[in-house]
C-alpha positions as CSV (number, residue, x, y, z in Angstrom):
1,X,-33.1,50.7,-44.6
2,X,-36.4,53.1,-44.1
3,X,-38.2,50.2,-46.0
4,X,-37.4,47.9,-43.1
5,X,-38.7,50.1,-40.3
6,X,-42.3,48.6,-40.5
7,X,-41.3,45.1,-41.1
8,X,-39.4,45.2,-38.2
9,X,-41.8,46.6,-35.8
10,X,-44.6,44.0,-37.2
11,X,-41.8,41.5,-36.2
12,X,-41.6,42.4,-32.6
13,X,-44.9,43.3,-32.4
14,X,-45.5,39.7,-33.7
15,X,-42.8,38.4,-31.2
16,X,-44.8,40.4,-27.8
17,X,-48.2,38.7,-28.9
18,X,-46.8,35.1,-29.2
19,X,-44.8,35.6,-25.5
20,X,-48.3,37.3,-24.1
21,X,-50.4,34.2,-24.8
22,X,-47.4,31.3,-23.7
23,X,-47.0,30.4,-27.2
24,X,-43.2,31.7,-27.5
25,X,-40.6,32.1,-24.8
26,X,-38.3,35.6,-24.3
27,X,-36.0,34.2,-26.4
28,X,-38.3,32.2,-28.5
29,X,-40.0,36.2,-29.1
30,X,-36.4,36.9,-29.9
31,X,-35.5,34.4,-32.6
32,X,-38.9,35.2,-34.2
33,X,-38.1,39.3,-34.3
34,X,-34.4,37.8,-36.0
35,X,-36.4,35.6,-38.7
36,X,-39.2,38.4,-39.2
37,X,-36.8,40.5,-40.6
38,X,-34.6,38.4,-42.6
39,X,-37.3,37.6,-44.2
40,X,-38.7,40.7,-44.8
41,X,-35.3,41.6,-46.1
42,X,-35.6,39.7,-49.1
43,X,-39.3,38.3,-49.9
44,X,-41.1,41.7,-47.9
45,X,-44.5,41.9,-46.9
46,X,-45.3,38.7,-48.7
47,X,-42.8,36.6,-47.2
48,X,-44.0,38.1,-43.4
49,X,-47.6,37.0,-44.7
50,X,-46.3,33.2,-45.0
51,X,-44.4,33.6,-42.0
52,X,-47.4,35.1,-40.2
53,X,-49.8,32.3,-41.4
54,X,-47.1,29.0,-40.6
55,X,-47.1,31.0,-36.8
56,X,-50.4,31.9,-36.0
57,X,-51.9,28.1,-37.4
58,X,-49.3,26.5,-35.8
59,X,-49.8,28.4,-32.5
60,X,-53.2,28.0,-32.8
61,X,-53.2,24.5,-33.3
62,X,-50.9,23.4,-30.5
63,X,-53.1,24.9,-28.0
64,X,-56.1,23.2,-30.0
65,X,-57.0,20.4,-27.2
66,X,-53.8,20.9,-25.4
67,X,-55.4,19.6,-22.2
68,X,-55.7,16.2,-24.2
69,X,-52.0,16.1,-25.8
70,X,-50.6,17.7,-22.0
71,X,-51.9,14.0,-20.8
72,X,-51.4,11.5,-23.7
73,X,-47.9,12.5,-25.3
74,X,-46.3,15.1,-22.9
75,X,-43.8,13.1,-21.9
76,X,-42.9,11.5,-24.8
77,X,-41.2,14.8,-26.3
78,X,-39.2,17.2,-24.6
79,X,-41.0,20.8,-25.8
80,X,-44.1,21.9,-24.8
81,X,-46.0,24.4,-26.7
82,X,-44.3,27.4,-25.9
83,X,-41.3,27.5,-28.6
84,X,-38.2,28.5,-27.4
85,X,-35.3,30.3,-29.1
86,X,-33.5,26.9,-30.6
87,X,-37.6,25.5,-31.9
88,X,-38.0,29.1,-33.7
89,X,-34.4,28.8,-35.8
90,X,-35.1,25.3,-36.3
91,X,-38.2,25.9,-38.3
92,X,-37.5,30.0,-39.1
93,X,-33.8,29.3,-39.6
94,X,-33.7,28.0,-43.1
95,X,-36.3,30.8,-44.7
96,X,-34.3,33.7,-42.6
97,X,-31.1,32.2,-44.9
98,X,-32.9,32.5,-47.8
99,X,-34.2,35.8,-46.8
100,X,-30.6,37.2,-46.8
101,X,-30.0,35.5,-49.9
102,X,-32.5,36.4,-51.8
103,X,-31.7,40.5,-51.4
104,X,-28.1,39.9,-52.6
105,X,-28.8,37.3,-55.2
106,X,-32.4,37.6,-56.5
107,X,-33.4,34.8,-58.1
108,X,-36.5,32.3,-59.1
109,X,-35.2,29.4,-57.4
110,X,-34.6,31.2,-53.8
111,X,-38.2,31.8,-53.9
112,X,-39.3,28.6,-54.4
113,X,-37.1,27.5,-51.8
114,X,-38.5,30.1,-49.6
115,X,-42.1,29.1,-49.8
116,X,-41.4,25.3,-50.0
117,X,-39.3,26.2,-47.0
118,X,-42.7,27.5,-45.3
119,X,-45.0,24.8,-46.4
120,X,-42.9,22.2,-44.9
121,X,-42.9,23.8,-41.7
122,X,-46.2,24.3,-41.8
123,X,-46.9,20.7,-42.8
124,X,-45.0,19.3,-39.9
125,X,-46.4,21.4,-37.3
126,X,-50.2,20.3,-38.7
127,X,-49.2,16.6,-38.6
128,X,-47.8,16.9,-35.2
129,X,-50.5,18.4,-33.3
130,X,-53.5,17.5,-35.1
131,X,-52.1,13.7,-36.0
132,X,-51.7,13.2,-32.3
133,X,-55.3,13.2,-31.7
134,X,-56.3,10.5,-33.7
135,X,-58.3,7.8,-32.1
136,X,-56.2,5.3,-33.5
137,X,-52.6,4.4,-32.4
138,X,-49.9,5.7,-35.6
139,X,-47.3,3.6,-36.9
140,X,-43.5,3.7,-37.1
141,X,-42.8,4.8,-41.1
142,X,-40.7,2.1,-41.0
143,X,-41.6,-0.8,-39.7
144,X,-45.1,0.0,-39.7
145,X,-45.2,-1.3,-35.9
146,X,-47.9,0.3,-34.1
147,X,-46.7,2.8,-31.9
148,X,-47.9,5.1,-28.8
149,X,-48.9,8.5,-30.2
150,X,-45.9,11.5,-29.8
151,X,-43.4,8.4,-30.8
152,X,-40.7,10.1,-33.5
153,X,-41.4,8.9,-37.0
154,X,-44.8,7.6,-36.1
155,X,-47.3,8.8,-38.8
156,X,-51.2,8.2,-38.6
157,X,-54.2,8.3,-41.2
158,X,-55.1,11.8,-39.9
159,X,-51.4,13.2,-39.2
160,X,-50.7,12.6,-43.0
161,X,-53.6,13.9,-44.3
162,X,-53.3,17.1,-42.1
163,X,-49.5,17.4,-43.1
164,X,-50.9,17.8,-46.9
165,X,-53.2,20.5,-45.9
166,X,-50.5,22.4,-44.1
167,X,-48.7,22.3,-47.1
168,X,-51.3,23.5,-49.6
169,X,-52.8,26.1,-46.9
170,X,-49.4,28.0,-47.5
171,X,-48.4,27.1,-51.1
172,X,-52.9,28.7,-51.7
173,X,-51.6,31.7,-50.3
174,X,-48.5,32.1,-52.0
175,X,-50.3,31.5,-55.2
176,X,-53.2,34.1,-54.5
177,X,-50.4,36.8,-53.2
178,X,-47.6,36.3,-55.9
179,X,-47.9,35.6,-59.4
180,X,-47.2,31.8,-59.2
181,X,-48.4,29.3,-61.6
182,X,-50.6,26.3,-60.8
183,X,-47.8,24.0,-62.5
184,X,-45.6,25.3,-59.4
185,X,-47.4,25.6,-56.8
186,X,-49.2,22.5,-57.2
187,X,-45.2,21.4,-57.6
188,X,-44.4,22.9,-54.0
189,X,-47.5,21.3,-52.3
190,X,-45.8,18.4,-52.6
191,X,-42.0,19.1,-51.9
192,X,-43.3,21.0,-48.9
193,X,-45.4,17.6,-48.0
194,X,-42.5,15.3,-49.2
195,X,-40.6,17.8,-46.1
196,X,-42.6,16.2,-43.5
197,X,-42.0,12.3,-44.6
198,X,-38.3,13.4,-44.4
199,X,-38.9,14.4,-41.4
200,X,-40.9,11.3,-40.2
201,X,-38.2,9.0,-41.9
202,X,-35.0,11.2,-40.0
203,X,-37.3,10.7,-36.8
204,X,-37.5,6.8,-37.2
205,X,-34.3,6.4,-37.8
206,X,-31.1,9.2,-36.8
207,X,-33.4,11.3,-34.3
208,X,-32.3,10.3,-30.6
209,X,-34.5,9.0,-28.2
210,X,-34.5,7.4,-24.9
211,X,-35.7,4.9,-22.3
212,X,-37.6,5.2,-18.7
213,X,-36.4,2.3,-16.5
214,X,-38.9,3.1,-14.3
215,X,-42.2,3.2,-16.6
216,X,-40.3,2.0,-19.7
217,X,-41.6,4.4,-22.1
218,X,-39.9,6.0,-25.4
219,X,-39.2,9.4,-24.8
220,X,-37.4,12.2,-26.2
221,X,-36.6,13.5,-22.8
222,X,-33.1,13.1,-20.7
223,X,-35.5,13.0,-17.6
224,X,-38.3,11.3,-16.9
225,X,-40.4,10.0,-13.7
226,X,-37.7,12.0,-12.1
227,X,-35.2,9.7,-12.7
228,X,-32.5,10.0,-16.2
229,X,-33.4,8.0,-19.4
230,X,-31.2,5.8,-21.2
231,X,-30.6,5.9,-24.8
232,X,-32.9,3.8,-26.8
233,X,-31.6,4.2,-30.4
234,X,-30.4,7.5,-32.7
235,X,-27.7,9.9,-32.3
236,X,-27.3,11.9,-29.0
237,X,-26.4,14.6,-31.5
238,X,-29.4,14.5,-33.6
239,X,-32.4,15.7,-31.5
240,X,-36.0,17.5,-32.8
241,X,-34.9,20.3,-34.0
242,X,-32.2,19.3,-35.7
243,X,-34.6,16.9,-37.9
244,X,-36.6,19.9,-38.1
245,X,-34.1,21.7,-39.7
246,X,-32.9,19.0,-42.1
247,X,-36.3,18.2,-43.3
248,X,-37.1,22.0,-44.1
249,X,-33.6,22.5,-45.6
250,X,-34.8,18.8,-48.0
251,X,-37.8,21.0,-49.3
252,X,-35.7,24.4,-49.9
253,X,-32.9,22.6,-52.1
254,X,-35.2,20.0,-54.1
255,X,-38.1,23.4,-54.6
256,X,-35.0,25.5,-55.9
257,X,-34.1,22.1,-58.2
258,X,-37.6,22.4,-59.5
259,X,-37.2,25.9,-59.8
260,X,-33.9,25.6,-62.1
261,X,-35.2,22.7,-64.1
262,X,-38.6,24.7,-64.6
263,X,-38.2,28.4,-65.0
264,X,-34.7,29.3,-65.8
C-alpha cells in the first residue's frame, strides 16, 4: 500500500489544481482523486502520465477561446467547461476499471485497453472543443445535413482531424514511456480514433436531445430561454455522458481484441 502514497497525493493534488482554475467541480476534483488512483493501482506512474496528459490538453483546450464557444454553442449542450463528478467517470470511469483489473489480472490486453481507453477520450475531447471553431458549419454523420456547431453527432473537416491527433498525441506518449511497438500503437491510434466516430454515430442517433419552442433550437438541455424543452429525438435515458462512456468502453474491448489476436 506504501507504493500508493504518492500516487495518491499527485491525485488530489491534481484534483485542487483543476477546482482552483474552474476546470473541475468539488465533486468533479473528487471523481478525478477516485480515477487517479485506480489507475495508479494497476498501470502506476505511467498510467497517471496518460491520465495527466488526456486532463491537462483537455482542460486546456476547453478554455482555448471559450469566450467564442460561451456564445456560439453554449446552449446547445448542457455542460460547461467545468467537469463535474458524473463528466469525470464518464471519461475516467472505464480506465479506473481497468486499473483495478489490471493489478489482479495482469495481462497484455488490459493495457491495450487502458491506453486505447485514453486515446479515445482524448480524441473526443480535441474534436469537441477544437471542431467547434471551425469557420464552416459540421454535418450530421448521418445524413450529412449541415448542422449548427455543438449539434450531437455533427462532425466537421477540422473536428476530425483534431480527434486523430488526440488520439496519436497519447498513443506517442505511450510508445515513448512503455515498450510498445509501432505495429500496436499505430493499431491503437486508430481504435482510440474509431472511439470518437462511435461516439459521433451514438450522438446522431440514441443520444437524447431536445426542442426550444421559443427559439426552436436543438439542444441538449431540459431548459432553455427559461422555459422547458421538448424531446426532439433519442432516448431520455441516453444523455452525453453516457455516449461518452459507451464510446470509450468500444475502444477498450476492440484494443484488448487486437491485443489477444496480436500478442498472446
Amino acid at each position: 500500500m506504501s507504493e500508493l502514497i504518492l500516487p495518491s497525493i499527485l491525485s488530489v493534488i491534481v484534483a485542487v489544481i483543476g477546482y482552483k482554475l474552474k476546470s473541475l467541480t468539488k465533486l468533479g476534483g473528487f471523481a478525478t482523486t477516485l480515477v487517479g488512483i485506480s489507475v495508479a493501482i494497476g498501470f502506476g506512474y505511467g498510467g497517471l502520465m496518460l491520465l495527466g496528459a488526456f486532463f491537462a490538453s483537455s482542460s486546456l483546450w476547453s478554455k482555448y477561446k471559450s469566450d467564442y464557444k460561451e456564445k456560439h454553442i453554449s446552449g446547445k449542450i448542457e455542460k460547461g467547461e467545468q467537469r463535474d463528478g458524473v463528466q469525470v467517470m464518464a471519461n475516467g470511469g472505464v480506465p479506473a476499471i481497468l486499473g483495478i483489473a489490471m493489478a489482479v489480472f495482469p495481462s497484455p490486453m488490459l493495457f491495450s485497453a487502458f491506453i486505447a481507453s485514453i486515446a479515445a477520450a482524448n480524441a473526443d475531447t480535441w474534436a469537441s472543443e477544437i471542431g467547434s471553431l471551425s469557420k464552416k458549419r459540421p454535418f450530421l454523420i448521418t445524413s450529412l445535413k449541415q448542422v449548427d456547431p455543438g449539434t450531437s453527432g455533427a462532425v466537421s473537416s477540422l473536428g476530425t482531424i483534431a480527434a486523430l491527433f488526440g488520439s496519436i498525441f497519447i498513443c506517442l506518449l505511450s510508445y515513448l514511456y512503455w515498450d510498445v511497438t509501432i505495429y500496436i500503437t499505430v493499431l491503437l491510434v486508430f481504435v482510440g480514433f474509431a472511439g470518437n466516430i462511435m461516439d459521433t454515430l451514438l450522438g446522431a442517433t440514441v443520444q437524447v436531445s431536445f426542442k426550444c419552442n421559443v427559439c426552436n433550437v436543438e439542444t441538449e438541455k431540459t431548459i432553455h430561454c427559461d422555459c422547458r424543452t421538448v424531446q426532439h429525438k433519442g432516448y431520455p435515458a441516453i444523455n452525453n455522458d453516457l455516449v461518452n462512456f459507451l464510446s470509450i468502453l468500444f475502444s477498450a474491448i476492440i484494443a484488448g481484441l487486437i491485443s489477444f489476436l496480436f500478442l498472446m
